[in-house]
NULUMFI-761301 format. One record per residue (C-alpha): residue number from 1; residue in one letter; chain; x, y, z. Coordinates in nm, 3 decimals. Example, Ala and Ser with C-alpha at 12.3 -4.5 7.8 and 13.67 -1.06 7.14 Angstrom:
// residues 2
<i=1, aa=A, ch=A, east=1.230, north=-0.450, up=0.780> .
<i=2, aa=S, ch=A, east=1.367, north=-0.106, up=0.714> .
//
This chain:
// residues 319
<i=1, aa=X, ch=A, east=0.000, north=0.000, up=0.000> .
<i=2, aa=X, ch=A, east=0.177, north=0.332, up=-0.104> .
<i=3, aa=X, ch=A, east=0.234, north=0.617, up=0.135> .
<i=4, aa=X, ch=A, east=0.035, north=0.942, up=0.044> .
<i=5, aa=X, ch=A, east=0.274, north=1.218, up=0.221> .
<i=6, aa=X, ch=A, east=0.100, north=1.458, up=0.446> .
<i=7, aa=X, ch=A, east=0.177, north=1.837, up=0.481> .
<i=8, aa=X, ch=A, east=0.150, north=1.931, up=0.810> .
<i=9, aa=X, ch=A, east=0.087, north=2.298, up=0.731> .
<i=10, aa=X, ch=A, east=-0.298, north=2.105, up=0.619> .
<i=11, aa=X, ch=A, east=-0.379, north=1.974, up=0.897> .
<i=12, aa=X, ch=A, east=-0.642, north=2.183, up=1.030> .
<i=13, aa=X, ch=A, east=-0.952, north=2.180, up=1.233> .
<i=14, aa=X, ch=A, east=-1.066, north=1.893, up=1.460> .
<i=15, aa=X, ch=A, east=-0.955, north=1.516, up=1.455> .
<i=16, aa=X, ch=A, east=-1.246, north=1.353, up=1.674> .
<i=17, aa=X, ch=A, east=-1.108, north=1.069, up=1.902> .
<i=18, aa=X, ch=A, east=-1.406, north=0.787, up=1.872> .
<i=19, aa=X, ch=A, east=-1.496, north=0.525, up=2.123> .
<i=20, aa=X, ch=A, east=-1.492, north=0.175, up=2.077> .
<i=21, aa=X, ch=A, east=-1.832, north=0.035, up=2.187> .
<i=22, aa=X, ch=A, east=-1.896, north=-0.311, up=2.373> .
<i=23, aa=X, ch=A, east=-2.152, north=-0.558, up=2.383> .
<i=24, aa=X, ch=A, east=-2.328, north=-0.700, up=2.702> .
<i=25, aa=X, ch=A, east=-2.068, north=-1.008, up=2.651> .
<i=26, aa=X, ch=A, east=-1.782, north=-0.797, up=2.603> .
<i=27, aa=X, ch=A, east=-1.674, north=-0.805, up=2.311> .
<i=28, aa=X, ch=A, east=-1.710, north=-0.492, up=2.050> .
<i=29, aa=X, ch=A, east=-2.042, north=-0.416, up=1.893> .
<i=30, aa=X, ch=A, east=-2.014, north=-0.303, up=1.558> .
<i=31, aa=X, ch=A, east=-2.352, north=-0.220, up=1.464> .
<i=32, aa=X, ch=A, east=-2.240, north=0.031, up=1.748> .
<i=33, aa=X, ch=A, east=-1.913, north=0.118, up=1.641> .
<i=34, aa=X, ch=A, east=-2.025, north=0.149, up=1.232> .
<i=35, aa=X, ch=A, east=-2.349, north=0.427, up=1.368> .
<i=36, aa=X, ch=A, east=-2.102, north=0.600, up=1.556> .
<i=37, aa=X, ch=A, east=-1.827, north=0.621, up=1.306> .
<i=38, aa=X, ch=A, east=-2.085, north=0.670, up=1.041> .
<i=39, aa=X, ch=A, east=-2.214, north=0.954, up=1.218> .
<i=40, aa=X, ch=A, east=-1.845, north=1.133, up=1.377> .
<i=41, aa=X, ch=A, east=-1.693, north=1.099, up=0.984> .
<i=42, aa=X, ch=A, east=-1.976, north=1.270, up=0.840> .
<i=43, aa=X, ch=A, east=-2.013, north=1.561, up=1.027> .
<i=44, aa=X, ch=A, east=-1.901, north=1.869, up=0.800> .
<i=45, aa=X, ch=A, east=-1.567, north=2.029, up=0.861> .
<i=46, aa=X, ch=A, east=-1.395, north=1.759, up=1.046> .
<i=47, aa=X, ch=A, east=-1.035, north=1.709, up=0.953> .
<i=48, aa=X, ch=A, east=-1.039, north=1.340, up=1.071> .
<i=49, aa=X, ch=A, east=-1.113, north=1.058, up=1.295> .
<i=50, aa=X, ch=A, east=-0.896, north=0.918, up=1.501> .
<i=51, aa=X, ch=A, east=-0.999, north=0.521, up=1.621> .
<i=52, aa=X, ch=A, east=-0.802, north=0.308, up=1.899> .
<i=53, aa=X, ch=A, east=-0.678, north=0.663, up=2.092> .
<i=54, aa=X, ch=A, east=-0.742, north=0.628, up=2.441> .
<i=55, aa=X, ch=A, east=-1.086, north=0.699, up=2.441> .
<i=56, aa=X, ch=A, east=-1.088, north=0.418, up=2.174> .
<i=57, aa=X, ch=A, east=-0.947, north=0.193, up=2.485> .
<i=58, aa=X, ch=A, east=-0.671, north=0.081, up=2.247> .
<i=59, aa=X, ch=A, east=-0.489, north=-0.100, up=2.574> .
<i=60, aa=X, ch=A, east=-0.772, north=-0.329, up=2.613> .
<i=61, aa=X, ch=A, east=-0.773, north=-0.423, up=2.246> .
<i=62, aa=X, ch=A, east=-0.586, north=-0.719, up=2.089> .
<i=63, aa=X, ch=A, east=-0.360, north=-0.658, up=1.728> .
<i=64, aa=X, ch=A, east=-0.641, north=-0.832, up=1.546> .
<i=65, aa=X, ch=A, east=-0.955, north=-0.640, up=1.730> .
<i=66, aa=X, ch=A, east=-0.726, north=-0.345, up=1.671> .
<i=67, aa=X, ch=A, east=-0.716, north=-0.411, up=1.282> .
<i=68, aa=X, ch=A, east=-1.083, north=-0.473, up=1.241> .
<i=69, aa=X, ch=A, east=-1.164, north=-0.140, up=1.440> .
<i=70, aa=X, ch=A, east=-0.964, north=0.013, up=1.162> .
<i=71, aa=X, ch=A, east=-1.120, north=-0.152, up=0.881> .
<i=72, aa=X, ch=A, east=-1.460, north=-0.057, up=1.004> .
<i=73, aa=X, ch=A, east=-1.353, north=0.364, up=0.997> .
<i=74, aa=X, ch=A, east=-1.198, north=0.264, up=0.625> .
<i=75, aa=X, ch=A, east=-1.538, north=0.165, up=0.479> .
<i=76, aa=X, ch=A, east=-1.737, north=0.481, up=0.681> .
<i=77, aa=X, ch=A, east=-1.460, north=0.730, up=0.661> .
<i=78, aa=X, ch=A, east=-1.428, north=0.951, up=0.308> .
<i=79, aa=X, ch=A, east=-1.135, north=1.010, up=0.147> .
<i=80, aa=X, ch=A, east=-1.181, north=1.325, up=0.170> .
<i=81, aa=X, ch=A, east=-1.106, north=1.307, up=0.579> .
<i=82, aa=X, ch=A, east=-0.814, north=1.131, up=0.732> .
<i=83, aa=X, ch=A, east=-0.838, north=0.807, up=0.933> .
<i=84, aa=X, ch=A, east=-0.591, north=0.823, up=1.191> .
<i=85, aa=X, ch=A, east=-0.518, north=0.510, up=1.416> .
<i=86, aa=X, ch=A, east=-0.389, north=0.515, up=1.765> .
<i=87, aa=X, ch=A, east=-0.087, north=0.265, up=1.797> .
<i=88, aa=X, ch=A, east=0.142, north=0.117, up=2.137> .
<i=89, aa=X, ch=A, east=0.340, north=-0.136, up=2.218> .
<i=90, aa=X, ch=A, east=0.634, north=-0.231, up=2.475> .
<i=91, aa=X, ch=A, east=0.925, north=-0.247, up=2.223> .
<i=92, aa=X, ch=A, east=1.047, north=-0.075, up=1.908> .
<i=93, aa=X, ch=A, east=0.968, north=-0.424, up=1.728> .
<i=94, aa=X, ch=A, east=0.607, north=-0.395, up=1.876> .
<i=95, aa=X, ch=A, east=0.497, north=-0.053, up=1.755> .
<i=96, aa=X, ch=A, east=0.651, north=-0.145, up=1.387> .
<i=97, aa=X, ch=A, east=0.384, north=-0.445, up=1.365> .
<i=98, aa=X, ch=A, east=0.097, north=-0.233, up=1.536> .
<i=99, aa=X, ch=A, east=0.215, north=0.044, up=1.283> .
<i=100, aa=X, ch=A, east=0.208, north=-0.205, up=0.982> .
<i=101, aa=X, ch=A, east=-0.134, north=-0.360, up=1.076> .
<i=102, aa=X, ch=A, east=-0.322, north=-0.030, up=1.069> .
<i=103, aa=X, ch=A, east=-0.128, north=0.037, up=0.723> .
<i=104, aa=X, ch=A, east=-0.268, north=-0.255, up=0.613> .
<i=105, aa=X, ch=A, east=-0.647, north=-0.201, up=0.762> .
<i=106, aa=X, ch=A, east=-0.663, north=0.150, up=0.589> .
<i=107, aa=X, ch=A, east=-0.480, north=0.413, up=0.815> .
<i=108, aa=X, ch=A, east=-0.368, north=0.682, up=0.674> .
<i=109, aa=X, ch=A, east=-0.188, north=0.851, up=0.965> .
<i=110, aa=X, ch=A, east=-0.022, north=0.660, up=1.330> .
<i=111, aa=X, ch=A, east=-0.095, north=0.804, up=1.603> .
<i=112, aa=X, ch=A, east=0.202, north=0.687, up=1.821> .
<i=113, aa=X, ch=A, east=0.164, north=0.624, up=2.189> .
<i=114, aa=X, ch=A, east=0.459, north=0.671, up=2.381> .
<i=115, aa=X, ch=A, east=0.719, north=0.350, up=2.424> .
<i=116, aa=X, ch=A, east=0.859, north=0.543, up=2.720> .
<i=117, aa=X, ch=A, east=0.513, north=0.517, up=2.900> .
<i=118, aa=X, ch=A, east=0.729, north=0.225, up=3.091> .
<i=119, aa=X, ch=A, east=0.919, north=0.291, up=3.356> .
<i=120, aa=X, ch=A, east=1.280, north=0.185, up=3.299> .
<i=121, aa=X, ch=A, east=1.244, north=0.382, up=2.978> .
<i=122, aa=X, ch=A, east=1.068, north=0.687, up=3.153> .
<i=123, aa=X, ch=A, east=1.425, north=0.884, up=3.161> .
<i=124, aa=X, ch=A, east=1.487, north=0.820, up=2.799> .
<i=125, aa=X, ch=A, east=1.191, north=1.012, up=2.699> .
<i=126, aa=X, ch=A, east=1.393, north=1.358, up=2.759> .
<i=127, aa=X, ch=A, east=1.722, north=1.224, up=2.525> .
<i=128, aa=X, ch=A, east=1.703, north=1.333, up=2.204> .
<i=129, aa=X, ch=A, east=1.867, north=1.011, up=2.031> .
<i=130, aa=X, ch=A, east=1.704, north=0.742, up=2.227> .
<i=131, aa=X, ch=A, east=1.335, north=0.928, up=2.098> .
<i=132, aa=X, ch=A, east=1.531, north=0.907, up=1.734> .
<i=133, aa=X, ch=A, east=1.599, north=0.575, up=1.730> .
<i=134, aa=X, ch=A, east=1.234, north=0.484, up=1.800> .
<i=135, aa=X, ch=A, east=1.102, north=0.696, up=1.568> .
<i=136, aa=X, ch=A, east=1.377, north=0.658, up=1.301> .
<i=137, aa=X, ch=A, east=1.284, north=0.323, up=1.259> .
<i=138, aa=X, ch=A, east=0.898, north=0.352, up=1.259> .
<i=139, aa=X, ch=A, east=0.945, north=0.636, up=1.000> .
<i=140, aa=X, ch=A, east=1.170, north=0.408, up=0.797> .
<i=141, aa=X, ch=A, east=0.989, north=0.054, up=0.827> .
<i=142, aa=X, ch=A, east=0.638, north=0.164, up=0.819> .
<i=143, aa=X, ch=A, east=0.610, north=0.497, up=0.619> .
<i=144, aa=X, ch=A, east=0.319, north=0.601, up=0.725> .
<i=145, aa=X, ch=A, east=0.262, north=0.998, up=0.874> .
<i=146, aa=X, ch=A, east=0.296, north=1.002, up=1.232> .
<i=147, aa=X, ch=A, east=0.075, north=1.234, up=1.513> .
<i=148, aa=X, ch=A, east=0.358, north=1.225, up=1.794> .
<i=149, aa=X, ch=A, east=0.141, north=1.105, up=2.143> .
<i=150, aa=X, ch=A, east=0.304, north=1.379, up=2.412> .
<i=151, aa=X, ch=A, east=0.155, north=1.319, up=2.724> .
<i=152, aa=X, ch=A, east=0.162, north=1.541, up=3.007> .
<i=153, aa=X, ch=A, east=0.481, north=1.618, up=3.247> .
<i=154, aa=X, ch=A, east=0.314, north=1.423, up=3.519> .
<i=155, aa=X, ch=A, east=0.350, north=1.112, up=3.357> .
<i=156, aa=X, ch=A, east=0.730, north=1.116, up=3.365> .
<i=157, aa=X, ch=A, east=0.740, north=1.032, up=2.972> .
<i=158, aa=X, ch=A, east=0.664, north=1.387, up=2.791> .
<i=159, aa=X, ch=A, east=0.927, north=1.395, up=2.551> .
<i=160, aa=X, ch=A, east=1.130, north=1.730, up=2.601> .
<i=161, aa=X, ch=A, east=1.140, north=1.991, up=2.325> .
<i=162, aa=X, ch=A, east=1.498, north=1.888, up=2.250> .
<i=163, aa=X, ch=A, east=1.382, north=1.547, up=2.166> .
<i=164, aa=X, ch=A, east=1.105, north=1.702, up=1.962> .
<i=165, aa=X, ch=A, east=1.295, north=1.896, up=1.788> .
<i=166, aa=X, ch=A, east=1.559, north=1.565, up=1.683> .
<i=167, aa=X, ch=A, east=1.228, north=1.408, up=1.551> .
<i=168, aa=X, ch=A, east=1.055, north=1.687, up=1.344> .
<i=169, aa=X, ch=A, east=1.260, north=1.648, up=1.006> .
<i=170, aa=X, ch=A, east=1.194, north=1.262, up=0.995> .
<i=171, aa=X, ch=A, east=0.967, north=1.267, up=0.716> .
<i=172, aa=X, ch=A, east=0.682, north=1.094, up=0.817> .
<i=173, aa=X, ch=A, east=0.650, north=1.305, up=1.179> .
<i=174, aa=X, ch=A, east=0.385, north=1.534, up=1.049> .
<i=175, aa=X, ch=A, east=0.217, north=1.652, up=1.391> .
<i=176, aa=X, ch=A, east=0.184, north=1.631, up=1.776> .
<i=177, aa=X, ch=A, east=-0.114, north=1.531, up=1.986> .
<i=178, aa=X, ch=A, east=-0.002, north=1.799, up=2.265> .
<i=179, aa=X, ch=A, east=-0.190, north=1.663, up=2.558> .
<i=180, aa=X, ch=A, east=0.046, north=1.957, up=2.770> .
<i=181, aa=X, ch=A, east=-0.233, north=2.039, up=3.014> .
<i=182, aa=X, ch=A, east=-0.174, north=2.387, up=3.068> .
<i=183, aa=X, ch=A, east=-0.181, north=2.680, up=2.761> .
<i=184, aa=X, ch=A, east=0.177, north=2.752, up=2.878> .
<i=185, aa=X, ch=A, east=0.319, north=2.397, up=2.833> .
<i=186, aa=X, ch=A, east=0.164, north=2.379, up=2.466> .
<i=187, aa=X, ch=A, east=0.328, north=2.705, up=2.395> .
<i=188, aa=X, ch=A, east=0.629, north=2.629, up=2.488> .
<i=189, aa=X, ch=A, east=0.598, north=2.349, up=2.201> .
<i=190, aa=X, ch=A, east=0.375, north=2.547, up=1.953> .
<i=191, aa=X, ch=A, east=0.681, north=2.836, up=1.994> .
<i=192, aa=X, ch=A, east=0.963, north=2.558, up=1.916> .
<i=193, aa=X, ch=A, east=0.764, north=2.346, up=1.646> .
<i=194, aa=X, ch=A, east=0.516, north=2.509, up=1.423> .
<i=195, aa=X, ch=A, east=0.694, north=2.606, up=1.176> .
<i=196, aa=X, ch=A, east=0.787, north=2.201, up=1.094> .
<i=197, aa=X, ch=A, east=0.470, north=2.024, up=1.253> .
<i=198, aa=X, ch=A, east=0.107, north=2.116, up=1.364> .
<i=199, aa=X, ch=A, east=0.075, north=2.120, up=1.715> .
<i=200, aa=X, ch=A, east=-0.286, north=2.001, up=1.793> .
<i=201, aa=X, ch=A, east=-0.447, north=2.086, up=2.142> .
<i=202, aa=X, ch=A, east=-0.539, north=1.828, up=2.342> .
<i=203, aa=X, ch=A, east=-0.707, north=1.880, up=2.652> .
<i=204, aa=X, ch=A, east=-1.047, north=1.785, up=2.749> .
<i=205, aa=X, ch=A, east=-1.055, north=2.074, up=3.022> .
<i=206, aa=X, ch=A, east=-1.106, north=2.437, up=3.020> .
<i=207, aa=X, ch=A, east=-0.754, north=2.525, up=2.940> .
<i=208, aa=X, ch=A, east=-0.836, north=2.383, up=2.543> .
<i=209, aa=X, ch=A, east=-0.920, north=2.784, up=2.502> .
<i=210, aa=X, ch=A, east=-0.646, north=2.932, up=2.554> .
<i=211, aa=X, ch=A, east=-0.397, north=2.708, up=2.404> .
<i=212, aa=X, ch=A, east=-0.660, north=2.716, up=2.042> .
<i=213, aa=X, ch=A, east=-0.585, north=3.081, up=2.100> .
<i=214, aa=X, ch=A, east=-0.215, north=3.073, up=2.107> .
<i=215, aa=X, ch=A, east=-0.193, north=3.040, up=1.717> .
<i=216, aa=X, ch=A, east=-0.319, north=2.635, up=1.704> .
<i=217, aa=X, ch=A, east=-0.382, north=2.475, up=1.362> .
<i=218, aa=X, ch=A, east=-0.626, north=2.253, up=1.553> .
<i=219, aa=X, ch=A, east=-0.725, north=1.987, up=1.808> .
<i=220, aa=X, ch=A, east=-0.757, north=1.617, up=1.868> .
<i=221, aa=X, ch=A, east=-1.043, north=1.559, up=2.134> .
<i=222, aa=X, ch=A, east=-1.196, north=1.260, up=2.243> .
<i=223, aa=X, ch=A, east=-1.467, north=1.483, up=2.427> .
<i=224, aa=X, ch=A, east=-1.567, north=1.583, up=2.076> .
<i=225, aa=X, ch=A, east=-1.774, north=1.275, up=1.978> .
<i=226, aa=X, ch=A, east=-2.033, north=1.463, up=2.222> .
<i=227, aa=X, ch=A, east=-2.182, north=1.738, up=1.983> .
<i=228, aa=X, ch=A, east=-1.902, north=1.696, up=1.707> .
<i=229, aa=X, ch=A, east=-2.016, north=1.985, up=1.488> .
<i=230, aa=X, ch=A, east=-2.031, north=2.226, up=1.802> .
<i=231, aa=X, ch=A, east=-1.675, north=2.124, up=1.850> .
<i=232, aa=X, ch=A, east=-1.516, north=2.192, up=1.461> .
<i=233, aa=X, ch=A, east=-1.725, north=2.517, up=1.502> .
<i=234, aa=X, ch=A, east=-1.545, north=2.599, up=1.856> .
<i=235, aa=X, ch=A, east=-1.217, north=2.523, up=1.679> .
<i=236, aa=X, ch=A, east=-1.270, north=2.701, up=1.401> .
<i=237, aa=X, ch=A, east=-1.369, north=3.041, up=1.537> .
<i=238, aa=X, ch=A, east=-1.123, north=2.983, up=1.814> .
<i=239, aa=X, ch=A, east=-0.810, north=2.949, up=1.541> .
<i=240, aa=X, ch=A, east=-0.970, north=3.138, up=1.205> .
<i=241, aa=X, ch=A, east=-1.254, north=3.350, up=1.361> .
<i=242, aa=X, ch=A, east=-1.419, north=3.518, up=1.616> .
<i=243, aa=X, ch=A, east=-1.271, north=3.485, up=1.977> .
<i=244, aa=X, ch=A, east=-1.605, north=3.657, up=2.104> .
<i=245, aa=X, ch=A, east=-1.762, north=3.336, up=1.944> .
<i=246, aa=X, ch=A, east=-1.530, north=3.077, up=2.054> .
<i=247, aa=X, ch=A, east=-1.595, north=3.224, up=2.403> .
<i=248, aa=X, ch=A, east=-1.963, north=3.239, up=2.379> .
<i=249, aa=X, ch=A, east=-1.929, north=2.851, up=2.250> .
<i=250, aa=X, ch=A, east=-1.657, north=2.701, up=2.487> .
<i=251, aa=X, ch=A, east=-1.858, north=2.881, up=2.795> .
<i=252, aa=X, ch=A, east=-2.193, north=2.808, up=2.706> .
<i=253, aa=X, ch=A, east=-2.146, north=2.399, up=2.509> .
<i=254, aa=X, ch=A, east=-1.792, north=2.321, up=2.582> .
<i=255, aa=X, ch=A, east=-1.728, north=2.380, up=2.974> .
<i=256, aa=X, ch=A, east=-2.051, north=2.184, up=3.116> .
<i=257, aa=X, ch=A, east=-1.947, north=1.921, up=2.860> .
<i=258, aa=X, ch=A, east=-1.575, north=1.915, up=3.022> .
<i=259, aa=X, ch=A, east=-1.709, north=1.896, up=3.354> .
<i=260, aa=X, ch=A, east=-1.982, north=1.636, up=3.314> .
<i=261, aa=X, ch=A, east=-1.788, north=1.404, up=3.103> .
<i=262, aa=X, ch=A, east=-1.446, north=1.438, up=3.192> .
<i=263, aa=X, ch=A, east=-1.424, north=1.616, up=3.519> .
<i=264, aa=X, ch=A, east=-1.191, north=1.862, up=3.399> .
<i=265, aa=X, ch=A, east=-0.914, north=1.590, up=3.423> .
<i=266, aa=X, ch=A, east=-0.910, north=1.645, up=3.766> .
<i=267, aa=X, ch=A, east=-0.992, north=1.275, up=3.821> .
<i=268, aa=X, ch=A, east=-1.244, north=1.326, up=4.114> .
<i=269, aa=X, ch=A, east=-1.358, north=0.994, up=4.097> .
<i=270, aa=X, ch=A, east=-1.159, north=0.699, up=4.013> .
<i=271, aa=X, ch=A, east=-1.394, north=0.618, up=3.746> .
<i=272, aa=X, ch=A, east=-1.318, north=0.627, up=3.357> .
<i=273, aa=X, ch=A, east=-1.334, north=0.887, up=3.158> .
<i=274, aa=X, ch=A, east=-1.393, north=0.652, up=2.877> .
<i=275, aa=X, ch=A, east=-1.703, north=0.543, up=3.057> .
<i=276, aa=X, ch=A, east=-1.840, north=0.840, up=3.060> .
<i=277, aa=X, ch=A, east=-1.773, north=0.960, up=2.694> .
<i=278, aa=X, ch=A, east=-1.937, north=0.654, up=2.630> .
<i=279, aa=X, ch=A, east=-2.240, north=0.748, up=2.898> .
<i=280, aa=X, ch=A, east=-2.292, north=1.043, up=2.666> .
<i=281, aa=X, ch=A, east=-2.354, north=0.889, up=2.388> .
<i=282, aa=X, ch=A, east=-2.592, north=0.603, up=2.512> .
<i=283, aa=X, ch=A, east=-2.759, north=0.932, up=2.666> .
<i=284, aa=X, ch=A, east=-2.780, north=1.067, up=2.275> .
<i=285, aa=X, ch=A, east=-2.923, north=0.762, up=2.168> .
<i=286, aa=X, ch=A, east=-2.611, north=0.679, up=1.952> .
<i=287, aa=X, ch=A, east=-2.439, north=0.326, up=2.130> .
<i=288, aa=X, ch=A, east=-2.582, north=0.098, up=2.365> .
<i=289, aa=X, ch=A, east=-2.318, north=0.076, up=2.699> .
<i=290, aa=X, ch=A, east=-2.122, north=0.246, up=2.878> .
<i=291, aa=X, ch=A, east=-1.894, north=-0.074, up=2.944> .
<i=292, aa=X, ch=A, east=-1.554, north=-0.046, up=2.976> .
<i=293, aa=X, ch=A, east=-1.301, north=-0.333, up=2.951> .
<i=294, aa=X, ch=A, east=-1.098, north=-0.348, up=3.325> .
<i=295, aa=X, ch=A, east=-0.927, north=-0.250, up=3.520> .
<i=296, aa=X, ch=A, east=-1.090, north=0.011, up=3.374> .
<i=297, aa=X, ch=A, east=-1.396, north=0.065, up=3.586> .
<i=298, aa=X, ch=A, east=-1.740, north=0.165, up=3.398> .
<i=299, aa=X, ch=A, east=-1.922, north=0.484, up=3.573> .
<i=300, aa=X, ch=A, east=-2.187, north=0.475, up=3.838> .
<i=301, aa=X, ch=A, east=-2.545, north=0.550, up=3.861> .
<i=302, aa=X, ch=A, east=-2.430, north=0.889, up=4.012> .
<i=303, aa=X, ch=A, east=-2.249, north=1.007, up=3.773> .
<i=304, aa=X, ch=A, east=-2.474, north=0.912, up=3.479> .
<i=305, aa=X, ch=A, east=-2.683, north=1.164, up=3.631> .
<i=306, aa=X, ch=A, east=-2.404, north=1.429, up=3.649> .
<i=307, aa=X, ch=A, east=-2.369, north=1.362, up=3.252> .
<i=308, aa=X, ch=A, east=-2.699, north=1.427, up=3.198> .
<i=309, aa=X, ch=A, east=-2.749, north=1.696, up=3.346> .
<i=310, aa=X, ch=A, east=-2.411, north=1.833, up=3.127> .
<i=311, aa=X, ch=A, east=-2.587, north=1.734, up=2.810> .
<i=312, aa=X, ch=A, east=-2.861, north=1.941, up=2.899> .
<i=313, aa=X, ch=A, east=-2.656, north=2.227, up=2.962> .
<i=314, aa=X, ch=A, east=-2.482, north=2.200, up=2.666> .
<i=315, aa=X, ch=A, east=-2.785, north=2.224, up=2.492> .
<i=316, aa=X, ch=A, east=-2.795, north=1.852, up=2.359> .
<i=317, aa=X, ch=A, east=-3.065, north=1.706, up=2.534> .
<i=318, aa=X, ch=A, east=-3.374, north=1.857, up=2.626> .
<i=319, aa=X, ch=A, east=-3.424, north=1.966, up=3.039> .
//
């Protein structure tokens, strides 16, 4: 399958991070998955759709459910919208198969979960030529663009800008996911990297505003399956047109929905936020459970309520 090379200066707007639904045994449910696909990939204005992220629960999927996740998006995706798949694994070896099965289902972009998320490579993640050798190779063996995964500080494995910056002329490195939590940690990378890579915002919180504001070609949201033409219209006027709109849209849609669903990624309950984007949309009539594969543990009755009551804020369900 030949490699269609992306600009990154094109990729604009919002990437919406799906969820992979379950059944009552389990195991996916793809008259689920296909309606909400179907539904994500044709709303106007979308850049692309992003399957196995972490709100895809891509941990708690094997290679070959992986691949048929994949191949599902390729038949309700266009072609005129990118299908970008969400890859990990615990060696170099690892994410070079992972990268070469989505090829093969229909990807047309990686997006590459960290191999440092372990800890004896935690360290590594700030050295420039350790990050290189990883993504030498992927860029080299699977040829395929690449979204960069750069989680926040916290986690011990955000790569540094240095290492960033050692990565950005590989060819197929076309973008970052920049899950930096605040607006000054994604500026700090916007600053050192836009002018070779689109730095997306990713953050399902308040601070999304300000770091769309600070010059952002776009975002990759898993929030966004909630309301997904609300959220390319927040983007857009946020990077392209009206702040007094973006306001008006992340105060009055956005907020209750980053609250409700995600609690501001403050993690005030131990339950998942995958769960709950899920919640929503059994809520919006569009998937059947909330289910979540464990450890992961699937919301309670409690906070089903809380979501509900943030979809009706939001404006997508009636009071």
């Amino acid at each position: 399958m030949p490699n269609t090379r992306i600009d990154p200066r094109e990729i604009r707007g919002l990437i919406s991070a799906t969820v992979t639904p379950f059944d009552d045994q389990g195991q996916i449910d793809f008259p689920s998955l296909r309606q909400h696909l179907d539904r994500v990939a044709s709303t106007p204005g979308l850049y692309g759709v992003c399957v196995s992220g972490h709100a895809g629960e891509v941990l708690a999927l094997t290679s070959e459910e992986n691949a048929q996740v994949i191949k599902a998006a390729r038949e309700l995706v266009p072609r005129s919208k990118k299908l970008v798949a969400g890859i990990h694994g615990q060696s170099i070896a690892a994410l070079v198969r992972e990268g070469l099965i989505a090829k093969e289902a229909g990807a047309d972009m990686l997006l590459v979960l960290p191999l440092f998320d372990h800890r004896p490579y935690r360290h590594l993640a700030h050295h420039p030529d350790a990050v290189y050798s990883v993504y030498e190779r992927l860029d080299r063996e699977i040829d395929l663009p690449m979204l960069i995964f750069q989680y926040p500080d916290a986690t011990g494995c955000a790569y540094s800008v240095a290492a960033l910056e050692r990565i950005a002329d590989l060819p197929n490195v076309v973008g970052v996911k920049a899950s930096s939590v605040t607006p000054t940690k994604y500026a700090e990378l916007n600053d050192a990297l836009s002018d070779r890579l689109a730095i997306l915002a990713a953050c399902d919180a308040p601070a999304l505003l300000g770091m769309l504001m600070h010059n952002a070609p776009g975002a990759l949201l898993g929030i966004s399956v909630a309301g997904t033409d609300k959220w390319v219209e927040l983007i857009r006027e946020a990077t392209t047109g009206s702040a007094d709109k973006a306001k008006a849209l992340h105060n009055e849609f956005a907020v209750p929905l980053m609250n409700a669903v995600y609690e501001y990624q403050l993690q005030r309950t131990p339950f998942s936020t995958t769960s709950a984007n899920k919640e929503a949309l059994v809520q919006l009539g569009e998937i059947k459970s909330s289910w979540v594969r464990p450890p992961a543990l699937s919301i309670n009755a409690a906070r089903k309520q809380e979501i509900r009551a943030g979809l009706q804020r939001a404006g997508l369900l009636a009071r």
